[in-house]
N, C-alpha and C positions, 0 to 999 in steps of 0.2 A: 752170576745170573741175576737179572732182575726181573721183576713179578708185577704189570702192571695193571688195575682196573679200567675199563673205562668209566665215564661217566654214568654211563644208563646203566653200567652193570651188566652189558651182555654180552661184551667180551672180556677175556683174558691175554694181553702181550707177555711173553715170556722172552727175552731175550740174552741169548747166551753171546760170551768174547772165546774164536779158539783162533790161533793161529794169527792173531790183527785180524781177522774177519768178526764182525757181529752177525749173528745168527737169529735169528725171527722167528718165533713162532705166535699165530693167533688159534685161542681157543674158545669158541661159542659156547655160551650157557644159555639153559635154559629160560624162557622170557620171563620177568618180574612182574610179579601183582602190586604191589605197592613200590610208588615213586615216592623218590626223597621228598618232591614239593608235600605228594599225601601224609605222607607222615611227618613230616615238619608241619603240616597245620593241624594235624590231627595231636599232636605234642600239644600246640597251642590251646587248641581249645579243651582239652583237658586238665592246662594250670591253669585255666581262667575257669571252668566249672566245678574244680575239685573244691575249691576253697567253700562253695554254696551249698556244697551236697555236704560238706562236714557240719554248717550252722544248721541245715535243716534236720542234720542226724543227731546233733545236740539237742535242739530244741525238740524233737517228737523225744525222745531218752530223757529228758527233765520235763515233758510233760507228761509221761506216764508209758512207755513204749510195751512195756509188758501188758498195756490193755487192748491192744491193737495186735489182734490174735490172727487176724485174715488178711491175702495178700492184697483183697481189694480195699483194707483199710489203711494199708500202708502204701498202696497206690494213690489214695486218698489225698496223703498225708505229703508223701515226698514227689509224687507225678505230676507229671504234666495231663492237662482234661482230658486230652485227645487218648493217650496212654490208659485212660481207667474207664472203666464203664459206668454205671447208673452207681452213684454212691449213696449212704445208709439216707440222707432226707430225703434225696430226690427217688428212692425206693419209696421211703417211707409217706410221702409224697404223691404219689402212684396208688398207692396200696390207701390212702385217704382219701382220693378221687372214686375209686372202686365201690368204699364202702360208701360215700353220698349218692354214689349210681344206685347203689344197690337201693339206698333209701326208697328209692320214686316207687318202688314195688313191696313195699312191706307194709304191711295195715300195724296200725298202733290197736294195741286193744284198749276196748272200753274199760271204763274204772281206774284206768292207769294215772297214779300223779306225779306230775314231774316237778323236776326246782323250780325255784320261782323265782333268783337270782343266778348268775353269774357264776359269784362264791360257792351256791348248792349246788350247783352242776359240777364246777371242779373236784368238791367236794366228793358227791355221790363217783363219779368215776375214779377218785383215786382211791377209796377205799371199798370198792363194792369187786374191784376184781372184773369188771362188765367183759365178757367175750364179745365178738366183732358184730353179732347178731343183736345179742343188748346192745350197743354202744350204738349202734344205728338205730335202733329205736327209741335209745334216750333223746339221742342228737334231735331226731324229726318228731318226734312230741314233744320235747323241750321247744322248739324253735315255732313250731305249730300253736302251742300254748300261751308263749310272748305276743304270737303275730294278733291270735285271738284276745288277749286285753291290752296289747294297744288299741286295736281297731276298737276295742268298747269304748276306751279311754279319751279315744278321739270323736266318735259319737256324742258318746255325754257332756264332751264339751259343746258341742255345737248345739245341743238340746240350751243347755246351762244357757248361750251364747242365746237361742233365742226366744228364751225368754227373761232373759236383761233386756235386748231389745226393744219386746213387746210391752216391756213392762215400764211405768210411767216413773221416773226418779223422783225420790222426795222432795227433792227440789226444783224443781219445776213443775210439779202437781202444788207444791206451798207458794209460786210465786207467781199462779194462776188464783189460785184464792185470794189471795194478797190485791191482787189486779182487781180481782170480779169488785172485792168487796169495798178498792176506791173507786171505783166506779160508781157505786151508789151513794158514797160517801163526800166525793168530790168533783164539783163541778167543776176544776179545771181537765178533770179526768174525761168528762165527757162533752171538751169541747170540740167544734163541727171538725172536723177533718177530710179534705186539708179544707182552712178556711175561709168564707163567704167570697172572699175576693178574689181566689186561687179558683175557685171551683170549674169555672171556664176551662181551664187550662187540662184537663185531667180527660178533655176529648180533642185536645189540638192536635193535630198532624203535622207539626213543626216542631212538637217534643220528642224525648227518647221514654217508648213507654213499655215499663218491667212489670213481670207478672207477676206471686210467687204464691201457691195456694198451701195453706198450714193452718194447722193447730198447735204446734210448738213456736211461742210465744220470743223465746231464746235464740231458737235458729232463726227465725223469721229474722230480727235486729239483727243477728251475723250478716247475712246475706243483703241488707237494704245497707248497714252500716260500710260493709266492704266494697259493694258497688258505687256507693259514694264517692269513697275514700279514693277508689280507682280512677272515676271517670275524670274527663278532663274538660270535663262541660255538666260537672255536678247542678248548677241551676239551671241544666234544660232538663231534666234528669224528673220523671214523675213512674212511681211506686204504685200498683195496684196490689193491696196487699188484701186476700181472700180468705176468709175461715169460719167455721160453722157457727151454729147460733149459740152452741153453748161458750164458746171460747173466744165469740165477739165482746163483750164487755171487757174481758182484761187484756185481750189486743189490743182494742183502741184506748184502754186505760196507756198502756205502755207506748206506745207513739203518740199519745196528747201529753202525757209527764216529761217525756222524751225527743222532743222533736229534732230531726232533721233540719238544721238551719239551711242550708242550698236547696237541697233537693223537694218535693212535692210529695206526700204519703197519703194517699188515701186507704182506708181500711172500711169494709165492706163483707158483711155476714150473706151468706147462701141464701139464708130466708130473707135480704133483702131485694133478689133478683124475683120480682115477681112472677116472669115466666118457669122460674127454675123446681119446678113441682115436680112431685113424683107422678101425677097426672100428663103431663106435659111429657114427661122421659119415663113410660112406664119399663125402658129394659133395665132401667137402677131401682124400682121399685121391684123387680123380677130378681133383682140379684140380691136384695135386701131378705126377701121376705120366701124365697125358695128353701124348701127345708134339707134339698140336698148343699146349695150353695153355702148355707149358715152350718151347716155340718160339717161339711170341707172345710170350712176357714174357722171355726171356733169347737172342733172337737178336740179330747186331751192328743197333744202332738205324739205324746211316749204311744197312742198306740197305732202311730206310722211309724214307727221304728223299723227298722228289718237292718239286722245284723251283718246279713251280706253287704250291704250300700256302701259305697265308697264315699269316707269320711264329706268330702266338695258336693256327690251327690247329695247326701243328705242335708246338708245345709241350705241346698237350692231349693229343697222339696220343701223343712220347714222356713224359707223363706217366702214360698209360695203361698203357705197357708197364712200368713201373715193379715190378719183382721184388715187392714190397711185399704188392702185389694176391693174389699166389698165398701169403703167410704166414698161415699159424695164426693168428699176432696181430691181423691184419685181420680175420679173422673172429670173432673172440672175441665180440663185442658179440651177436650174436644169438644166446648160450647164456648171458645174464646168469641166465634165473627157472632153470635148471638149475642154476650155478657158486652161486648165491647163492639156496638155495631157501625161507631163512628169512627173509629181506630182503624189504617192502613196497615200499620205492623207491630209487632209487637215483639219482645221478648220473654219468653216462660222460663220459669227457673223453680227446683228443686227447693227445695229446706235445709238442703242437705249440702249444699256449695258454698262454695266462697270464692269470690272473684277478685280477681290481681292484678286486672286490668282492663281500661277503656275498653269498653262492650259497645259504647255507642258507635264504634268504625263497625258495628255489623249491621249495620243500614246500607253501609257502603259496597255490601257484597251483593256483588246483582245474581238474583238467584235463576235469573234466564224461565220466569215463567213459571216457577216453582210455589209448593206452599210451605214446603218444613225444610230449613237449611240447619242440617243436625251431622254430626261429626257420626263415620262412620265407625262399626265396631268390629270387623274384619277383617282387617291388617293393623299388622304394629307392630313393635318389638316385645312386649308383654303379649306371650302365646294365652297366660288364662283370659286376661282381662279381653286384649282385642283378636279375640281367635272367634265371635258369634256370628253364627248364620243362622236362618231360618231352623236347620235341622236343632239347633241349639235350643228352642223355645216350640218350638210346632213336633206334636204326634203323627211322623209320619208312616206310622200301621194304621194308623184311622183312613181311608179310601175320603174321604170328604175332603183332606188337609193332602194326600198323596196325589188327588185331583187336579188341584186347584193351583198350589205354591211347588217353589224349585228349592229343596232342601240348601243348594247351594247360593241361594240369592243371600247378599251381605245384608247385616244386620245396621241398624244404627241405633245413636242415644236420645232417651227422653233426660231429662235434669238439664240443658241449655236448649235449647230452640229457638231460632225467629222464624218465623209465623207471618207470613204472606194473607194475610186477612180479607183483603182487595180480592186474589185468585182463589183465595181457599172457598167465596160464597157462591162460586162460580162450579163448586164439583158436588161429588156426591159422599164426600170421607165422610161426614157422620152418621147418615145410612147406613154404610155400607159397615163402619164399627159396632152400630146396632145390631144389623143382621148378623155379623158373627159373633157377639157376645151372645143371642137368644141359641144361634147353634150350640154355640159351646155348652148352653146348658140344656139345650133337648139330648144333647151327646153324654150328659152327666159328667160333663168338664172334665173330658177325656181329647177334648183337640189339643190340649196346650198347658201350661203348668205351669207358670208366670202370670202375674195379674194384668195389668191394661198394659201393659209394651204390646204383646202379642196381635192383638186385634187392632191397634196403630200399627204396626209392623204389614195387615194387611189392607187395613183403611188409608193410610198415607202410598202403598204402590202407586208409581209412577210420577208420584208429587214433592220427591225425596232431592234435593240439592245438598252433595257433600261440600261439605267446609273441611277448612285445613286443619287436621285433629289436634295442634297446640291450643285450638280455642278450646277444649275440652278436656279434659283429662280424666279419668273414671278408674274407679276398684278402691278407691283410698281407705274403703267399709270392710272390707277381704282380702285383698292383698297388700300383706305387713311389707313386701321387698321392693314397693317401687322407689324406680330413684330418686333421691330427694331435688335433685339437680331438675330433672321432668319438672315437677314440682314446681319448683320457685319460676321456671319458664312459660306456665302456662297460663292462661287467660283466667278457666274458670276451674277448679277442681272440684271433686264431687265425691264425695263421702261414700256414695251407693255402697249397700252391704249393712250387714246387722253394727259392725266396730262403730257406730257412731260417736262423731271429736265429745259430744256431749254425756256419753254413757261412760261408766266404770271401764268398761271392754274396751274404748276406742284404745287404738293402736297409739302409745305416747310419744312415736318418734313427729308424728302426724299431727299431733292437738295441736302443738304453738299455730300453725297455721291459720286453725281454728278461733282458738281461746283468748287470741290477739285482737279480735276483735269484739271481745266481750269486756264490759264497763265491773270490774270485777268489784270496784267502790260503791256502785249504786245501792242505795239504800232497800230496795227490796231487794236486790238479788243476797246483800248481804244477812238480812232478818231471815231468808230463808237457808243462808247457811250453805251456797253455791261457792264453789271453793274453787281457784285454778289449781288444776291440776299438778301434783310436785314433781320436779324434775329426776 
């Protein structure tokens, strides 16, 4: 008799020999759950996993296995993600989001003092034992605590910040005495500028004519010396260099000692504009002698402080207050077609720039009828610096200013300007500057909170021609991150902002730009102990 299987295993052949005959029998069995193929792979992958599940059974056993007391820690350990549920960090995890929700609704009490580092914090919680309810109180008065002396920290710098500023460095208050006092001393100090033969020239409308109105003596030379340096037509090139009457003697000491070999420098004190009185401009006499205005701008800054302000706010405010705002010299720029009435154009420039390149191609930009062709400050890649509109410098809760201007109209820069001098006698912009400066102060200088931009912002509407913003570049005074690569690409850069290249504060990635064109050998800058800045 032989016994045969089939393959699949669901039958049985039995077949018997009697007689020379073979005899047949088949016998069905009942159907199979596992096929040989299943279980030949299932063989398989059990000698290729067995060997992994032994290294991973070794290694939790020599790392400690008897500490892994739960199956969800041994899930943990030997499972796969999907196999285990929420494990001990991503509980403990869960259970830490909880207790910072819970934070938002817990009052800290008064008198409570927290760490005041890092380490005390670690500290206090690993040996005080804190339960979940302390530990969220520590967390959010700790964190609440920090946030309150940074914000002081950052405050007080910007106070420190302006008054460095405001305040006149030793050295260039010693190298204005130094000047006054060759002046009196020596007559090549006070000779004519520019001289008897030149003097023609200093009303020709065939030359390129720059503005720049100062009392800093130092920035003044940067800005005459750089445009120089720049232009590519340096002896067409004539300097109207403008400054009050106490700081005219050691200006033109310093440009008669000093001269500009190409270029043309005339220098010219306020008192020697004889229409330029305070009789003549009684809203600069109004803004001088106003006891609300001299209040605002020369009371102690500490007691505008307010704690809540955001560190940028408050820097704008005491920026605002900046003595500066109520100077003569700040206003000068809106008496250019009067100071200069035989001049078709002109360019005005800041104390505060330094030019990098040929300025005179900006004759060449037709301004289509325009009077101020000034780079806009509205768009840009630098959201603080070119992010300003109207709503940026105008109170728009005042109904006078919500009236009249569109919070969204774009902003632009004073520190470069050409200056349509021909069209500009032709409007009503200095009227209309006056009228809202005398507003500003029947309103108790509550329309606005920036000094002269504001009221050019509304005297120059409709008279505005943008240029292509590489002629300009601005914030160099505020913000430490602009690129330096901007930088070396642009026409005229601009200090604007307390950091001046000249002050302890300025920003020192910033100075070379500056302090490169400062004569750091000259004999008075050196007596008075002017030091380039160390790397």
């Amino acid at each position: 008799m032989q016994i045969r299987l089939s393959p699949s295993m669901r039958s049985i052949k039995i077949s018997t020999r009697s007689n020379g005959f073979i005899d047949l029998m088949k016998v069905k069995v009942a159907a199979r759950h596992i096929s040989y193929r299943t279980l030949f792979h299932t063989v398989l992958i059990l000698a290729f996993l067995l060997p992994f599940v032994f290294i991973l059974t070794a290694v939790v056993t020599l790392e400690g296995v008897n500490k892994c007391s739960s199956f969800g820690c041994l899930g943990r350990r030997l499972g796969p993600r999907f196999l285990r549920g929420l494990d001990g960090s991503e509980r403990l995890l869960g259970d830490l989001y909880s207790l910072l929700d819970r934070a938002n609704y817990v009052e800290i009490p008064v008198g409570l003092k927290f760490p005041q580092s890092y380490e005390e914090f670690v500290y206090e919680i690993k040996h005080n034992n804190y339960d979940a309810n302390t530990f969220v109180v520590m967390v959010k008065g700790t964190m609440e605590y920090m946030n309150r002396e940074v914000k002081k920290a950052r405050l007080a710098e910007q106070l420190n910040k302006h008054y460095a500023a405001t305040a006149i460095p030793k050295g260039l208050h010693c190298l204005s005495l130094r000047l006054t006092d060759e002046y009196s001393s020596n007559v090549n100090a006070r000779k004519e500028l520019p001289p008897p033969e030149l003097l023609p020239l200093i009303s020709n409308n065939s030359y390129y004519h720059f503005v720049v109105a100062t009392d800093n003596i130092l920035a003044a030379s940067v800005v005459v010396n750089s445009a120089v340096k720049a232009s590519l037509k340096s002896d067409k090139i004539v300097f109207h260099v403008i400054t009050d009457k106490k700081t005219y003697p050691a200006m033109h000491s310093w440009f008669a000692l000093n001269p500009i070999s190409s270029a043309i420098v005339e220098v010219k004190g306020v008192h020697q504009f004889n229409w330029l009185t305070r009789e003549n401009v009684p809203v600069l006499e109004a803004i001088e002698s106003h006891h609300g205005v001299r209040n605002h701008y020369h009371q102690n800054a500490v007691t505008t402080t307010n704690s809540s302000d955001n560190p940028r706010v408050f820097a704008s405010k005491l920026q605002a207050r900046s003595p500066k705002y109520i100077s003569l010299l700040n206003h000068l720029r809106i008496y250019l077609p009067e100071m200069f009435p035989s001049l078709n154009k002109i360019v005005f420039l800041d104390d505060d720039v330094v030019i990098q390149q040929d300025l005179t191609k900006l004759w060449d930009i037709d301004l289509s009828g325009m009077v101020n062709g000034a780079v806009e400050t509205c768009r840009g890649e630098d959201r603080w610096v070119m992010s300003k509109r109207f709503r940026t410098y105008f109170n728009f809760s005042h109904p006078l200013i919500a009236n009249n201007l569109d919070p969204d109209e774009c902003a632009w820069a004073y520190g470069m300007n050409i200056f349509d001098l021909k069209e500009w006698r032709k409007t009503e912009i200095r009227g209309t500057y006056h009228h809202w400066i005398k507003e500003n102060i029947n309103s108790n200088l509550t329309l606005w909170k920036l000094g002269t931009l504001p009221p050019a912002l509304i005297a120059f509407r409709g008279h505005v021609h943008p240029i292509d913003p590489s002629w300009h570049l601005l914030g160099l005074g505020y913000q430490e991150k602009t690129n330096l690569d901007s930088i070396r690409n642009s026409a005229v850069i601009h200090y604007n902002g307390q950091c001046k290249p000249w002050l302890e504060i300025g920003y020192r990635q910033f100075q070379p730009f500056w302090t490169k064109h400062v004569n750091y050998s000259n004999e008075f800058i050196k007596n008075c102990h002017i030091l380039e800045p160390a790397d």
